[in-house]
N, C-alpha and C positions, 0 to 999 in steps of 0.2 A: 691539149691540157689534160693533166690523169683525174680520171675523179678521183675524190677521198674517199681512201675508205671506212664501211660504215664500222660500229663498236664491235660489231659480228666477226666480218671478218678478219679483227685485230687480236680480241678476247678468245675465240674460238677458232683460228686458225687451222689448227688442232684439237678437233672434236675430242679426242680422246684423255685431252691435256687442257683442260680451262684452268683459268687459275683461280684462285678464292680472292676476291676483290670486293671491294667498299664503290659505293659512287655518290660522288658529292657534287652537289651544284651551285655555283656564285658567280663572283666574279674575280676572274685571274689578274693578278697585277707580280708586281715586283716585291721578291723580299729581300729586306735587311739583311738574310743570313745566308750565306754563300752556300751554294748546292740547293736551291731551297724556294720554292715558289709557294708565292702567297696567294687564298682564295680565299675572299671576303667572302662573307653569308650573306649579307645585308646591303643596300644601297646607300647608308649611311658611314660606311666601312669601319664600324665599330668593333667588331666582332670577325675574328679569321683566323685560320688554320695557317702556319708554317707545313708546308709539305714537303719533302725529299725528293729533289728532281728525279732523281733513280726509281722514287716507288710509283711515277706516274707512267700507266698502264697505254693511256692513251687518253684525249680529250675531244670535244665537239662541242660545236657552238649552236646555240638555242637564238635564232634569230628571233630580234626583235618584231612584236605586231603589235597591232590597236590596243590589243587588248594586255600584252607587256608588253610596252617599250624598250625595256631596257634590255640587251644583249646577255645574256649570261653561257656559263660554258657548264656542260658537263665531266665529268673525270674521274677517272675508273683509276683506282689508286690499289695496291699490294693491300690485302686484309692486314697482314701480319706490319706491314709498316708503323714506325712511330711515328705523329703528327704534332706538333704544339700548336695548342689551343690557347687563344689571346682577346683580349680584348672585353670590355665592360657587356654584360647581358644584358637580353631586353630586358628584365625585370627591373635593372638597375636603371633601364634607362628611362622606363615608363613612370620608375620612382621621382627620380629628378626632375623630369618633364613636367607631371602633375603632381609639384610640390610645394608652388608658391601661395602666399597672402592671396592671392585671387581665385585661385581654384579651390582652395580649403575654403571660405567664405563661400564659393557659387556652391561647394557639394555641401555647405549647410542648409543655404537655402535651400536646395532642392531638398535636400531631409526633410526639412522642417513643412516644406508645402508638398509632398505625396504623406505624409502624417496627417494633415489637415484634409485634405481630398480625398485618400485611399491610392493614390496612383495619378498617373499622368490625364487622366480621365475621368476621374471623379470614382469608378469603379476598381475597388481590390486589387491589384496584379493585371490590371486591364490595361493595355497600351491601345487599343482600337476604342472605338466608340463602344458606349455601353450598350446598346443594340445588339453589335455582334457576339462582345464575351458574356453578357448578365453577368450575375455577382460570379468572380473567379475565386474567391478568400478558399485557403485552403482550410476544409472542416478540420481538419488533426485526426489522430490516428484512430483507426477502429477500436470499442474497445476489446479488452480480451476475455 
């Protein structure tokens, strides 16, 4: 069996000839658009790149460990390539997620009780015991 080879010997074949390349990491699936593989960002696969088979350089896979699971591939893509970008942001998606009647109520309450307290601890910007921070409250600016 050959081993694979690594991005090195693909990219740099030709010491004297590297090419200018992008490298992206996700996860590779199938795209919709003929000539054209798709690399989700995300494991939610909200968010992914249409890539141009032709502009991919070469690819490698990021085995899964304890500490990620999940398989992802690498991909060394042509700088100059065009790519279409898809798919809802996380900004969008962090909106929608914490947007209902229940989480707008619990981030009142919490308003309303570090107002009451000073923080999570009774002290100023203190998330530890008061022990460790004493008063954190930022004095405001020197004056001039």
């Amino acid at each position: 069996m050959a081993k694979e080879k690594n991005f090195v010997e693909v990219l740099a074949a030709d010491p004297a000839n590297v090419p200018d390349v992008i490298l992206l990491n996700g996860f590779v699936g199938n795209s919709g658009l003929e000539g054209y593989t798709r690399l989700y960002l995300n494991a939610v696969l909200n968010e992914y790149y249409e890539i141009p088979a032709e502009a991919i350089l070469h690819t490698a896979t990021a085995s899964a460990t304890a500490n990620h699971p999940l398989e992802t591939a690498y991909v060394w893509i042509k700088a100059d390539a065009e790519l279409i970008r898809k798919g809802k942001s996380v900004a969008d998606t962090k909106i929608c997620f914490f947007n209902g009647p229940i989480q707008s109520g619990q981030a009142a309450a919490n308003a309303a009780q570090a107002t009451v307290t000073g923080g999570p601890t009774g002290v100023l910007n203190c998330t530890q015991a008061a022990a460790v921070c004493g008063n954190t409250a930022w004095p405001g600016c020197p004056p001039n």
